[in-house]
BAKOL-201690 format. One record per residue (C-alpha): residue number from 0; x, y, z; residue in one letter. Coordinates in pm, 1 decimal, m for minus. Layout:
BEGIN
+-----+----------+----------+----------+----+
:   i :       c1 :       c2 :       c3 : aa :
+-----+----------+----------+----------+----+
: NUM :        X :        Y :        Z :  a :
...
+-----+----------+----------+----------+----+
END
This chain:
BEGIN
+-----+----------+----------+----------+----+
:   i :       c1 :       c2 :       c3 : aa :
+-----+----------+----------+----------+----+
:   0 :  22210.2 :  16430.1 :  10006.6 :  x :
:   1 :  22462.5 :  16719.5 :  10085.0 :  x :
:   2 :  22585.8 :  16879.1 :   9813.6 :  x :
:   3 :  22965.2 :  17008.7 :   9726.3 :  x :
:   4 :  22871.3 :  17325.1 :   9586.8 :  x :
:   5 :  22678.6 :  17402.3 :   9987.1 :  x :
:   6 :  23016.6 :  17421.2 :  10102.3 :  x :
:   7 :  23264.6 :  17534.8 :   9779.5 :  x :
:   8 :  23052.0 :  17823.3 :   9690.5 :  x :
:   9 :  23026.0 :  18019.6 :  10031.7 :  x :
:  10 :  23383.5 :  17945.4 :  10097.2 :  x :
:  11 :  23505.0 :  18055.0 :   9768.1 :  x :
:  12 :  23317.8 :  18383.4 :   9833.3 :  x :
:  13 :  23466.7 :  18459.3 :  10151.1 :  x :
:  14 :  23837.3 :  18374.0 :  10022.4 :  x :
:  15 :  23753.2 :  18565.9 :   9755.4 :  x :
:  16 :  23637.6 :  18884.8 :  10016.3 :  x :
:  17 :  23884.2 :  18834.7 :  10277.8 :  x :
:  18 :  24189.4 :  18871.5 :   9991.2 :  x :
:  19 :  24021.7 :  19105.0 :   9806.0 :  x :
:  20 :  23838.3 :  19374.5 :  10078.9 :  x :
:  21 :  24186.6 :  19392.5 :  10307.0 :  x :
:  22 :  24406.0 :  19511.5 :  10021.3 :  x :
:  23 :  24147.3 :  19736.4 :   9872.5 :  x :
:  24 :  24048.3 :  19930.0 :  10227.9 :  x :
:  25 :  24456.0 :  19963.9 :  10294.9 :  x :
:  26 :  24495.3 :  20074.8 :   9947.1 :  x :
:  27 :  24205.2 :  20310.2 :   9975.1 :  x :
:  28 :  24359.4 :  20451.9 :  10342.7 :  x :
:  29 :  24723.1 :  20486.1 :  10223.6 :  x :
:  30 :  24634.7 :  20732.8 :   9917.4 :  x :
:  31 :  24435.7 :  20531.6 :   9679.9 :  x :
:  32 :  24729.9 :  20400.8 :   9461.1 :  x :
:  33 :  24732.5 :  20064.3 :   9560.4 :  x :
:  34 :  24363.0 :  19988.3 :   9469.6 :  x :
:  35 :  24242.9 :  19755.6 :   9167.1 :  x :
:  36 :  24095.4 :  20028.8 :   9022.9 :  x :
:  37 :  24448.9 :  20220.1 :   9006.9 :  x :
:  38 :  24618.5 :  19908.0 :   8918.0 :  x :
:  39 :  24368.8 :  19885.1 :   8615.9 :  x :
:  40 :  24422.4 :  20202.9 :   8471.8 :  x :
:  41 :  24773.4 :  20196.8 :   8483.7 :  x :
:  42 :  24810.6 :  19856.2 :   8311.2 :  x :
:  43 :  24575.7 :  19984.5 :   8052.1 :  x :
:  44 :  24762.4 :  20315.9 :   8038.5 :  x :
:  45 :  24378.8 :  20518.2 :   8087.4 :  x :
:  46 :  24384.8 :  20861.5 :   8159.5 :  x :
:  47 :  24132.3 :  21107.0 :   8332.8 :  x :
:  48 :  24033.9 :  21255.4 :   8012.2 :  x :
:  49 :  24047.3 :  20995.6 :   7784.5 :  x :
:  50 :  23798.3 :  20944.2 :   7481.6 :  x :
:  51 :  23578.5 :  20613.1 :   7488.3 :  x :
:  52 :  23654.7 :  20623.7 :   7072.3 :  x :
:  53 :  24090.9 :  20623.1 :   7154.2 :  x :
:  54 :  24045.2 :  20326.5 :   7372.4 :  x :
:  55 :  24293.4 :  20052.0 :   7281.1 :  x :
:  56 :  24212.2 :  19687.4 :   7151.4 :  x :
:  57 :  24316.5 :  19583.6 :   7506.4 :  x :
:  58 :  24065.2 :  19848.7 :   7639.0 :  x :
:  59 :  23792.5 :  19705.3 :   7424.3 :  x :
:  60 :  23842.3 :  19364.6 :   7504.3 :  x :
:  61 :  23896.4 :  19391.2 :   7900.3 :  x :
:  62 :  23550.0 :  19695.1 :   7895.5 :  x :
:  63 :  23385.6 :  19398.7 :   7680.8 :  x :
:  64 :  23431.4 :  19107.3 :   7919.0 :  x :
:  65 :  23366.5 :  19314.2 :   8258.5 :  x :
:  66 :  23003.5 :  19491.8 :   8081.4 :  x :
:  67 :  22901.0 :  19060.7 :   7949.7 :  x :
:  68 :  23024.3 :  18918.7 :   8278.8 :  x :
:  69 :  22866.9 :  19171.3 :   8510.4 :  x :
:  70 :  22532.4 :  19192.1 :   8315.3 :  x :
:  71 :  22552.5 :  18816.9 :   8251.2 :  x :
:  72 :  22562.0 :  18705.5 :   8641.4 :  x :
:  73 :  22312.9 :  18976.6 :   8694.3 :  x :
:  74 :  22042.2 :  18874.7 :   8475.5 :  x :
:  75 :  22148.6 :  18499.0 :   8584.3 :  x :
:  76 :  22108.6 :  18537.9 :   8978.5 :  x :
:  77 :  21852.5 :  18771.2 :   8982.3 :  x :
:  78 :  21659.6 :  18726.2 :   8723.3 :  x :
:  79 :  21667.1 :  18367.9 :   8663.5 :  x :
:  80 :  21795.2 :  18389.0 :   8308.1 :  x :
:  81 :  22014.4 :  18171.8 :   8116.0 :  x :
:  82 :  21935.3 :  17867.2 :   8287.1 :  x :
+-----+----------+----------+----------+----+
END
């Protein structure tokens, strides 16, 4: 029995890579201010210096989701957890 996910997952990955590593690697060459990271700190207005304590709610929420998501899949793939 062949499964869907065989196929979806590994696809989905390399869509996901072949949109994503481009744009990132021309941003990168062309003076850095086309990147994600760039992108993300000037939607969420963060500066060089800025204190952890003056983030904003949006800071809080968008740091919150990437630190459970990130640690989540971690534990999960690696570690078997949350099965």
């Amino acid at each position: 029995m062949k499964l869907w996910g065989n196929t979806y997952w590994p696809a989905w990955l390399a869509l996901l890579l072949v949109t994503f590593l481009p744009a990132e690697i021309y941003g990168l060459a062309t003076g850095g201010k086309n990147t994600l990271s760039e992108w993300v700190w000037r939607t969420l207005k963060v500066t060089a210096d800025e204190s952890f304590w003056k983030f904003s709610a949006t800071d809080y929420l968008v740091f919150g989701t990437w630190i459970v998501l990130v640690s989540w899949l971690t534990l999960h793939f690696f570690l078997h957890k949350f099965t």
